[in-house]
C-alpha positions as CSV (number, residue, x, y, z in Angstrom):
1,X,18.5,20.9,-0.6
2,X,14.9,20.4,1.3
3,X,12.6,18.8,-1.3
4,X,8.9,20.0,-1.2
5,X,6.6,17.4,-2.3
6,X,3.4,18.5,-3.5
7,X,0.7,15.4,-3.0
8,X,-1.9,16.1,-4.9
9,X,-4.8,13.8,-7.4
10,X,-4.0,14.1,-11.3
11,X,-6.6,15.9,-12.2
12,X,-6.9,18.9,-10.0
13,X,-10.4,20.4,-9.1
14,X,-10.5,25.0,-8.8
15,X,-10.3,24.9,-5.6
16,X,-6.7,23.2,-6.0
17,X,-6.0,25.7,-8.4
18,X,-4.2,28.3,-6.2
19,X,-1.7,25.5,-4.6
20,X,-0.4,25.1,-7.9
21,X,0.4,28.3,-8.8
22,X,2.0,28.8,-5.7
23,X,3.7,25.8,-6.6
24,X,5.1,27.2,-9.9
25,X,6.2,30.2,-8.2
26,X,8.1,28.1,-5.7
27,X,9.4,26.4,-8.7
28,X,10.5,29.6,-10.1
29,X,12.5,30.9,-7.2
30,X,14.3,27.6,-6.8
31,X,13.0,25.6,-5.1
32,X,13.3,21.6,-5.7
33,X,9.3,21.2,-6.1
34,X,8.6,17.4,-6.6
35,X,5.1,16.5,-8.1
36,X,3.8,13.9,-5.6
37,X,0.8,12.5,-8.0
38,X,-1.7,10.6,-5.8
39,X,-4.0,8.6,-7.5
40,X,-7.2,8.1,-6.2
41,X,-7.6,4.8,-7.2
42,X,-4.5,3.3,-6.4
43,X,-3.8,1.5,-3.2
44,X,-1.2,3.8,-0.4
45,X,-1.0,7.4,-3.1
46,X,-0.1,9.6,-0.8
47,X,2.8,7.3,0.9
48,X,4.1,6.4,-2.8
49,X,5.6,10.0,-3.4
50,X,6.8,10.2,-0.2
51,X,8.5,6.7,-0.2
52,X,10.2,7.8,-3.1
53,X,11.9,10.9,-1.3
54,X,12.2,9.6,2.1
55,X,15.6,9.2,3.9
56,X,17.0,11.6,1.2
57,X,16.7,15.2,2.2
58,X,14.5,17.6,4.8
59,X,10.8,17.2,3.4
60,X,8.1,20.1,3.5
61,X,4.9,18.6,2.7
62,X,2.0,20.5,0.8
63,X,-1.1,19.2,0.0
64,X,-3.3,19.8,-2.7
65,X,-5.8,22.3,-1.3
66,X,-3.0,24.0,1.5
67,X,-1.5,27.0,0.4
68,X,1.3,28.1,2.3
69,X,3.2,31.7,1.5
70,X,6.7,32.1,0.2
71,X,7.7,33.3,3.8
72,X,6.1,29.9,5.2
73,X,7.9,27.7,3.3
74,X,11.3,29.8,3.6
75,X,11.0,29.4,7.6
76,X,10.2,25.8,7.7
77,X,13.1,25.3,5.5
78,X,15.3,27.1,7.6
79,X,13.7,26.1,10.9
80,X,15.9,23.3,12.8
81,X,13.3,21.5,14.9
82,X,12.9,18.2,14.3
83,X,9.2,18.3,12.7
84,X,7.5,21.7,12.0
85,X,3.4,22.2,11.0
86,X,2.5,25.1,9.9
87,X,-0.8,24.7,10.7
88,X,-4.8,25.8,9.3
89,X,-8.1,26.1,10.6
90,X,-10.6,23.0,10.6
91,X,-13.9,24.5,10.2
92,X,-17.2,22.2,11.4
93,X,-18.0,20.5,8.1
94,X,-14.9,18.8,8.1
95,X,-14.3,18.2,11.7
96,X,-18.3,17.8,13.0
97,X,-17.3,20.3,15.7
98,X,-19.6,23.3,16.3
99,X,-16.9,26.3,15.6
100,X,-13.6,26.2,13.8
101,X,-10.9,24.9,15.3
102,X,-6.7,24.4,14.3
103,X,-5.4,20.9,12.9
104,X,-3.6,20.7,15.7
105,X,-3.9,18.4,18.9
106,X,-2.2,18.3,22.7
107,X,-2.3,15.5,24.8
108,X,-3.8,16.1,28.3
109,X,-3.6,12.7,29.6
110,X,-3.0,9.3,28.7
111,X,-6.0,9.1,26.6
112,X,-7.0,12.3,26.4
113,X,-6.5,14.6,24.3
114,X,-7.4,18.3,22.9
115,X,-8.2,20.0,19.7
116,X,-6.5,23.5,19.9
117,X,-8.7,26.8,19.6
118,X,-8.2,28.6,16.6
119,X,-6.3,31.3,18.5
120,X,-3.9,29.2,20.7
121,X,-0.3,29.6,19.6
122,X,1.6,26.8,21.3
123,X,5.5,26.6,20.7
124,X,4.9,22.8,20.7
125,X,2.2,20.3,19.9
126,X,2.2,16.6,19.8
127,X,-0.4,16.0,16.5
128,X,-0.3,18.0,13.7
129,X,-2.1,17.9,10.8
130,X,0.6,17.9,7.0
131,X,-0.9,19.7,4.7
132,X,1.8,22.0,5.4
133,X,4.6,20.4,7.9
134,X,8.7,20.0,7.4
135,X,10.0,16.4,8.6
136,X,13.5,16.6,8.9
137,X,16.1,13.7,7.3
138,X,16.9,13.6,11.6
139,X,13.3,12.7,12.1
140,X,13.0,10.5,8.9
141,X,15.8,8.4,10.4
142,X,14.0,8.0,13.7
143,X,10.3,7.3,11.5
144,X,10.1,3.8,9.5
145,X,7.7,5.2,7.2
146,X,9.3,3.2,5.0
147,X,8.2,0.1,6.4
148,X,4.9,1.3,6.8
149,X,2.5,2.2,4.1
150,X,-0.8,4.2,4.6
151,X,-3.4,6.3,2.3
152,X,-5.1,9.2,2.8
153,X,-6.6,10.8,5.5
154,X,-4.0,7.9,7.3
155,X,-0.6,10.3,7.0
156,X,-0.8,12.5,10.2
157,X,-2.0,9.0,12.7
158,X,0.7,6.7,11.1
159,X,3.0,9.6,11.9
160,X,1.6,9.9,15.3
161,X,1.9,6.1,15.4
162,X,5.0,5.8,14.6
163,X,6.6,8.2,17.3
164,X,6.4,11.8,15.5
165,X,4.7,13.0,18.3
166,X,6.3,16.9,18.9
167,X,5.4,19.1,16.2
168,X,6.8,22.6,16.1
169,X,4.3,25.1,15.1
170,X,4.8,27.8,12.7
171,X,2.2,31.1,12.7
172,X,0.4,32.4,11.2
173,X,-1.9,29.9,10.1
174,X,-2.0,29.0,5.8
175,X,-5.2,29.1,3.9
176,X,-6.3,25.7,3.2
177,X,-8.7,25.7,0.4
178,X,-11.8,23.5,0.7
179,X,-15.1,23.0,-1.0
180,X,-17.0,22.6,2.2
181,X,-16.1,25.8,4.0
182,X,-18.9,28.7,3.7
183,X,-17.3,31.7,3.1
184,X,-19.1,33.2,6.2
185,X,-16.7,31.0,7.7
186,X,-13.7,31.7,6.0
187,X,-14.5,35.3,6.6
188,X,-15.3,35.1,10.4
189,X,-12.4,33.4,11.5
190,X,-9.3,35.0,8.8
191,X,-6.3,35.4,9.7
């Protein structure tokens, strides 16, 4: 059964609030929901959980300000592509870019590279961002995360670094809940 590993700190700010409770109702349908507790002070969090469950099953990844829908998480699951994203908009104060923009990237070159547009809807891209993305126990096999420890904001480049370079892309986008979006923002550009 696909674990979904929920990384998030111990103490969870508001704005997390609304990944838990779709958390719980995930829970409640039956889904194996695995608390991946990331402590801020302690060296490689957000690999720990993931260490722990690696090698065992399909993993969907949540973090702990995405918030994915039932529906989302019930096609990743089902979805038989290596590595899915499901992926959200990146809005300037995060990304020091002057209009929103996806978590997503395509190579154009050797070494160069492009953020996708918030309405491009490519089958395929070779970076995605995992606060919402599947990795299946095919992929795991082929990725020595294992052997390879890394901490936050690290996940998606060690991935990348490590050969998961073809990300499947699942639309529409999830809501990713952030304390430095304005809500002219979130407004402007929802889905």
């Amino acid at each position: 059964m696909v674990k979904i590993i929920w990384l998030h700190v111990p103490e969870l700010k508001p704005y997390m609030m609304e990944t838990k409770d779709r958390m719980t109702e995930l829970k409640e349908l039956g889904f194996n929901v695995i608390d991946g507790i990331t402590r801020p002070d302690e060296a490689w969090a957000i690999w720990k959980p993931l260490n722990e469950h690696w090698l065992t099953d399909d993993i969907i990844i949540v973090g702990q300000d995405n918030v994915p829908t039932v529906k989302m998480i019930k096609e990743l699951e089902s979805c038989t592509e290596e590595a899915c994203v499901n992926p959200c908009i990146s809005y300037p104060a995060s990304t020091l870019l002057t209009k929103p923009v996806q978590n997503q990237i395509v190579f154009t070159g050797k070494k160069t590279q492009r953020i996708l547009d918030v309405d491009e809807r490519p089958e395929y891209v070779d970076y995605g961002g995992t606060g919402v993305s599947k990795i299946s126990l095919r992929c795991q096999k082929r990725i020595k995360l294992k052997e390879t420890p890394c901490g936050f904001p690290n996940l998606d480049g060690t991935l990348l670094k490590l050969g998961l370079n073809r990300w499947h892309t699942h639309y529409p986008m999830h809501k990713h809940n952030k304390t430095d979006m304005s809500m002219t923002h979130v407004k402007r550009y929802k889905q």
